[in-house]
C-alpha positions, 0 to 999 in steps of 0.5 A: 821362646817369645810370644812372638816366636811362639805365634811364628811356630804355631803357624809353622805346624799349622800349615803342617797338618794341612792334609794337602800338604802331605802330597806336596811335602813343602818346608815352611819358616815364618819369621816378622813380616816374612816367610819362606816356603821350599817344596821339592820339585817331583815328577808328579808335578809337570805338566805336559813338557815336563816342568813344573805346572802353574798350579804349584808356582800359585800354590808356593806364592800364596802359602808363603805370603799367607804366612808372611802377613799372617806372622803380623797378625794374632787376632785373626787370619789376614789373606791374600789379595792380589799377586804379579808373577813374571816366569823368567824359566822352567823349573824341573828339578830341584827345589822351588822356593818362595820368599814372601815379605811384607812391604806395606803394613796398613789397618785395612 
C-alpha cells in the first residue's frame, strides 16, 4: 500500500471511532482530492414531516468535505469554510450520499 493510500485509510478509521458516528452508522471512502460518505436514512432522522432533517444534510456535506481537503494534507487537519446547498427534494428513505472533491488547491 502506498503512503498516500495509507494516510486515506487512517482518515477513513478515524472518522470511524468517532463516538457520534455510532448513531449515524455512515460509510467513509477517502480517495485524492475527494471523498465520499453514504449514511442510511432512519426513521429517527426526520423531522416533523417525515424526511430527513437539515442537520444530517449539514452533517453529510461537511464530513465528506472535511475529508476530501484533509486526503490533501498530512501535516495537520485542513477545515471547512463555507458551504452552498440547493434542495432539489426530500429524502426519506434510502441512502443519502455525499460527494465532496476538491476544486481549488491554494497555500492558504
Amino acid at each position: 500500500m502506498s503512503v498516500r493510500e495509507e494516510h486515506f485509510r487512517k482518515l477513513e478509521r478515524l472518522y470511524a471511532s468517532a463516538p457520534i458516528n455510532k448513531y449515524f452508522e455512515p460509510r467513509l471512502t477517502v480517495h485524492e482530492g475527494a471523498a465520499e460518505l453514504v449514511i442510511p436514512v432512519k426513521p429517527d432522522f426526520f423531522h416533523a414531516a417525515h424526511a430527513v432533517h437539515g442537520s444530517v444534510y449539514f452533517k453529510a456535506m461537511d464530513d465528506a468535505a472535511f475529508f476530501a481537503a484533509n486526503s490533501l494534507v498530512t501535516d495537520a487537519f485542513v477545515l471547512t469554510v463555507s458551504f452552498t446547498v440547493y434542495f432539489t427534494r426530500p429524502i426519506a428513505e434510502g441512502e443519502l450520499r455525499a460527494h465532496a472533491k476538491v476544486v481549488q488547491r491554494s497555500s492558504n
